[in-house]
C-alpha positions in Angstrom: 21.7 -0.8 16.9 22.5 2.3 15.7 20.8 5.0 13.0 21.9 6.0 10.2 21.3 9.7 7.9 21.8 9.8 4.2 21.7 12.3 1.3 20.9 11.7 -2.4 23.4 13.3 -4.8 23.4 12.8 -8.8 21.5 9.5 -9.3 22.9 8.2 -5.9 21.7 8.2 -2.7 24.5 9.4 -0.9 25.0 9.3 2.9 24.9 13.1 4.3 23.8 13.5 8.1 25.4 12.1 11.4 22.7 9.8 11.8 20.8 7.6 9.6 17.3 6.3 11.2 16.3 2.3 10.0 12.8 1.8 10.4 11.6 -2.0 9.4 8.2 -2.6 10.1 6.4 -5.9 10.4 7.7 -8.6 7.8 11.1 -8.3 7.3 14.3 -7.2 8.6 17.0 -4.5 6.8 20.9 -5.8 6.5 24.2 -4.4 5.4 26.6 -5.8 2.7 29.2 -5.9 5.3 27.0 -7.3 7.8 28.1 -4.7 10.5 24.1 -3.6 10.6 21.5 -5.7 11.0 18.0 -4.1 12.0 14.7 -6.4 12.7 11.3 -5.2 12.0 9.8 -3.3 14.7 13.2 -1.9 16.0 14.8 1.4 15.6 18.1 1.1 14.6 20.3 4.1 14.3 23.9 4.5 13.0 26.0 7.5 13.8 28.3 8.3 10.8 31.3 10.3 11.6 33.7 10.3 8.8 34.1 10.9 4.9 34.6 6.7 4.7 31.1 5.1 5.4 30.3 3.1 2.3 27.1 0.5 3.0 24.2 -1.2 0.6 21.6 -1.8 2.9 19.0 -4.6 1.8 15.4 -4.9 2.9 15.0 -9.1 3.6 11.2 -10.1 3.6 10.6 -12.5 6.4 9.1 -15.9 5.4 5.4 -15.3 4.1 6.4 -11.7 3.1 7.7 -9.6 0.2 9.6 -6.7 0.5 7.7 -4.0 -1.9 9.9 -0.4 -1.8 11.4 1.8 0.1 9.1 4.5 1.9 8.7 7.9 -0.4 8.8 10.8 2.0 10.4 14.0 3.0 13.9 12.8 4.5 13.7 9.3 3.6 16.3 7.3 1.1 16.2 5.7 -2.0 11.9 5.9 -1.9 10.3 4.2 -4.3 13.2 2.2 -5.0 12.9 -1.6 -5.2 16.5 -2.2 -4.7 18.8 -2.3 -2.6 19.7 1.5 -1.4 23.5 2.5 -1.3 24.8 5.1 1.0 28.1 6.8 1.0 29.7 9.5 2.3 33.0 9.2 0.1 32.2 11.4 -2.2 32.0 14.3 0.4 35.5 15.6 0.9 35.6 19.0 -1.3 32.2 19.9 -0.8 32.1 22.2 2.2 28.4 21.7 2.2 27.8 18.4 2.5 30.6 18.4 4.6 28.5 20.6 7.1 25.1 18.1 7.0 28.1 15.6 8.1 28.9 17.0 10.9 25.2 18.0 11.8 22.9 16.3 14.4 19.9 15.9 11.4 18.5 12.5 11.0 17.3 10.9 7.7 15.2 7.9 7.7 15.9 4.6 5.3 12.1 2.9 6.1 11.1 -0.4 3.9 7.9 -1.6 3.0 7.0 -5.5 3.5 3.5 -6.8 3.0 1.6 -10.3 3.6 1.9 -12.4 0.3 -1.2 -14.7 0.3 -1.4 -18.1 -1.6 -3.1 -17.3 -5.3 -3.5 -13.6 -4.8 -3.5 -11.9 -8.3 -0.7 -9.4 -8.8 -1.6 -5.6 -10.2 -0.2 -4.6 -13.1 0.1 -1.4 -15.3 -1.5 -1.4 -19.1 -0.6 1.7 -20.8 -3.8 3.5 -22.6 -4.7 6.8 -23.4 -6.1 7.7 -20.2 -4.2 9.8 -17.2 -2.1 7.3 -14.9 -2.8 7.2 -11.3 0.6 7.4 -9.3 0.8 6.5 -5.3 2.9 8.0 -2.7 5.9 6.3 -3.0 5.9 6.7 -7.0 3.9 3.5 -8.1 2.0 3.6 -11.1 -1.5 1.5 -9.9 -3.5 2.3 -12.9 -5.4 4.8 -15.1 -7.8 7.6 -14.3 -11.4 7.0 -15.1 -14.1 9.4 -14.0 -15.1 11.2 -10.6 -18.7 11.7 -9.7 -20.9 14.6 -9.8 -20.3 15.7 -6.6 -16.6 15.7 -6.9 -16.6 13.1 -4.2 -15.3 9.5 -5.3 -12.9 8.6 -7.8 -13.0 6.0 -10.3 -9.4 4.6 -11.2 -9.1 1.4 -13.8 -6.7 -1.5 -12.2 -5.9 -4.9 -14.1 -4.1 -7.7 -12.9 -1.6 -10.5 -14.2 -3.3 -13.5 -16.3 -6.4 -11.6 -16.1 -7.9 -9.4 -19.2 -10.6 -7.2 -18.1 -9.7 -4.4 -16.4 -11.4 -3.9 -13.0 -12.5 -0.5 -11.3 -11.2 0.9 -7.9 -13.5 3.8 -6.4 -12.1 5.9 -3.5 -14.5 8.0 -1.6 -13.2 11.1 -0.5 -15.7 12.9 1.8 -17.2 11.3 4.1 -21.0 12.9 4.5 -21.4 13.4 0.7 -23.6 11.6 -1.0 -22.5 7.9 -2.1 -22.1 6.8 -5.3 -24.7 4.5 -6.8 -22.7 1.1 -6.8 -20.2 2.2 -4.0 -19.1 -1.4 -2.9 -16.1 -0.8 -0.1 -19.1 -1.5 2.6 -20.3 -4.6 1.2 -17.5 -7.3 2.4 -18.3 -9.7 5.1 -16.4 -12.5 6.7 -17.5 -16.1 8.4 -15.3 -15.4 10.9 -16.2 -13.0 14.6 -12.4 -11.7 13.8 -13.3 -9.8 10.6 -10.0 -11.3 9.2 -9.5 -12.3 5.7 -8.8 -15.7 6.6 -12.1 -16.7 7.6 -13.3 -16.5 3.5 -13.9 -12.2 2.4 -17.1 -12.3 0.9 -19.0 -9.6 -0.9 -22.3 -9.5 -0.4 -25.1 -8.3 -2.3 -28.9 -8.2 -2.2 -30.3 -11.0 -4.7 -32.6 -8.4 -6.4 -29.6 -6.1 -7.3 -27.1 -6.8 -10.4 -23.7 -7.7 -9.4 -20.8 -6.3 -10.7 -18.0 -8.9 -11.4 -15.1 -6.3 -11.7 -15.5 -4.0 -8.9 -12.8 -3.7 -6.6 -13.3 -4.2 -2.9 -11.6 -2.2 -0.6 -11.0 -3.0 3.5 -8.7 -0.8 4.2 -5.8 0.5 1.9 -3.5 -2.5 2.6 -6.6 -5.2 2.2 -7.9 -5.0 -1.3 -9.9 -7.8 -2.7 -11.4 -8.9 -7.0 -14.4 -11.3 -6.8 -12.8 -14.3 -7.3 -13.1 -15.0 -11.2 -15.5 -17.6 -12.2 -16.2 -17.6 -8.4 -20.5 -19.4 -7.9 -22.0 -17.3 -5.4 -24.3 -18.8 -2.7 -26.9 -17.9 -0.1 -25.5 -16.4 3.1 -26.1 -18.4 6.1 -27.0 -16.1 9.0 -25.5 -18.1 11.7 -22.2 -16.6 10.1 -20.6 -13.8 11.5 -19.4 -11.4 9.6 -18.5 -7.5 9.3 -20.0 -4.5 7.3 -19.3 -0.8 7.0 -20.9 0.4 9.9 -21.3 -2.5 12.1 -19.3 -4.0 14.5 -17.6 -7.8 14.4 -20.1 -10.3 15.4 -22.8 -8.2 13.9 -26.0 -9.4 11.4 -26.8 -7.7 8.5 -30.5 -6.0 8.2 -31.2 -7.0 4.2 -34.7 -6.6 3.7 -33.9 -9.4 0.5 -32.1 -12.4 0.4 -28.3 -11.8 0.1 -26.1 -13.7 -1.9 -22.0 -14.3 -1.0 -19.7 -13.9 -4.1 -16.3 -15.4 -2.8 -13.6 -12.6 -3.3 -9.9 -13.3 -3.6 -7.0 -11.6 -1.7 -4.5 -9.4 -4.1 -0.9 -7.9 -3.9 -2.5 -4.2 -4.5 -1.6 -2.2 -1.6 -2.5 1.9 -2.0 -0.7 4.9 -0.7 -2.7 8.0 -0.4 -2.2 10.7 -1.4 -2.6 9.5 -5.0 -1.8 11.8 -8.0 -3.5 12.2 -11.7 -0.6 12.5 -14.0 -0.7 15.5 -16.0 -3.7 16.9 -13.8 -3.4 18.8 -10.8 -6.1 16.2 -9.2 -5.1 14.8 -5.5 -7.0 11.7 -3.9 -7.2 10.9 -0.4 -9.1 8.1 0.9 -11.4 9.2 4.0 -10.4 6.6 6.6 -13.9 6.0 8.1 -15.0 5.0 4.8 -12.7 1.9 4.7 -13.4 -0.9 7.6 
């Protein structure tokens, strides 16, 4: 297939380069309303655009067991941050010697979807406004509000609720990885009963039976596998002839408590994050350190 290059003019995203670069990844597929384009995830489809007449709405379609989230927010990219479907057009180009020249240009512009897993009773994120700073992600999502960083500078508190639940919950993001970690730091404390470390073999936060658990922290296993203890969820004793995985160790590996450890079941939700993330209002800019995720 062929690539395709775009360029945003007035509230439009307007079709400005020779080429125009489709990149689905895993989940879904992107298709045009004339159905002369049709690009499936994990192909690069590029579209050469010649004349003053290319008018397309391109559509990102989720595969079954997916949902199509927004388009990609980056330098060169279309429509990002966008939930619908993004409209490119060259029409309005004739009389403008400028956009005439990207037209005629060998510049590529990328149109780039994001699809994610849905999982069966995940809770959803949303946004409730109060009078703290909101937390805004790459591709322009509001996730939640500002809470607090640490003395050190280090980790970042952020509030997060979710639908048809009222507490709020707290996401921490540790930024450096050989400063000291916060008291309470849970993103190492998730194990599975599977050798895979995959979510489908029950996520589990695990805690030491002597310490006080915390009922609204948010778990983190990477930036696209965030889990809530699983509300109301009875927590057990933790068989060791599980296998499971920890910050730190390897699939297949044991724990060394020096307690008892209890397993609080933790449930899969549709919160995905996109570092950098921005404080509105602030000049404050969070990165996750990725060896502090597993």
């Amino acid at each position: 297939m062929k690539l395709l290059r775009m360029w945003p003019l007035v509230s439009a995203a307007l079709l400005v380069g020779c080429k125009i670069v489709i990149l689905p990844m895993e989940g879904g597929s992107v298709v045009s309303a004339s159905g002369a384009y049709d690009c499936a995830d994990g192909h690069r489809c590029v579209i050469d655009v010649y004349d003053v007449f290319f008018d397309e709405r391109f559509t990102a379609v989720p595969a079954p067991g997916y949902e199509f989230t927004t388009w990609r927010r980056a330098p060169e990219r279309f429509c990002g941050g966008s939930t619908e479907a993004c409209r490119l057009k060259t029409t309005a180009f004739p009389g403008n010697d400028a956009l005439l020249d990207i037209l005629e240009s060998d510049k590529e512009f990328f149109l780039e979807p994001i699809f994610r897993k849905v999982y069966p009773g995940e809770y959803r994120i949303t946004y409730r406004a109060n009078d703290a700073p909101r937390v805004i992600d790459s591709n322009g999502r509001v996730i939640g509000s500002f809470i607090r960083t640490n003395e050190y500078g280090t980790s970042w508190d952020i509030q997060v609720n979710f639908e048809g639940l009222e507490a709020p919950y707290v996401l921490t993001v540790l930024e450096v990885a050989h400063a000291p970690v916060p008291q309470g730091f849970y993103h190492a404390d998730i194990g599975y009963s599977g050798g895979d470390c995959s979510d489908q073999h029950r996520p589990m936060a695990l805690s030491e039976a002597n310490n006080e658990f915390d009922p609204y922290r948010v778990y983190m296993r990477g930036s696209e596998r965030i889990y809530i203890p699983t509300p109301n969820g009875r927590p057990s004793e933790l068989d060791f002839r599980m296998r499971w995985s920890a910050y730190g160790l390897g699939c297949e590996a044991y724990a060394d408590f020096r307690n008892p450890v209890l397993s609080y079941p933790l449930s899969n939700t549709n919160l995905e994050i996109y570092f950098p993330l921005k404080v509105e209002g602030t000049d404050i800019i969070i990165n996750q350190h990725l060896d502090l995720v597993i």
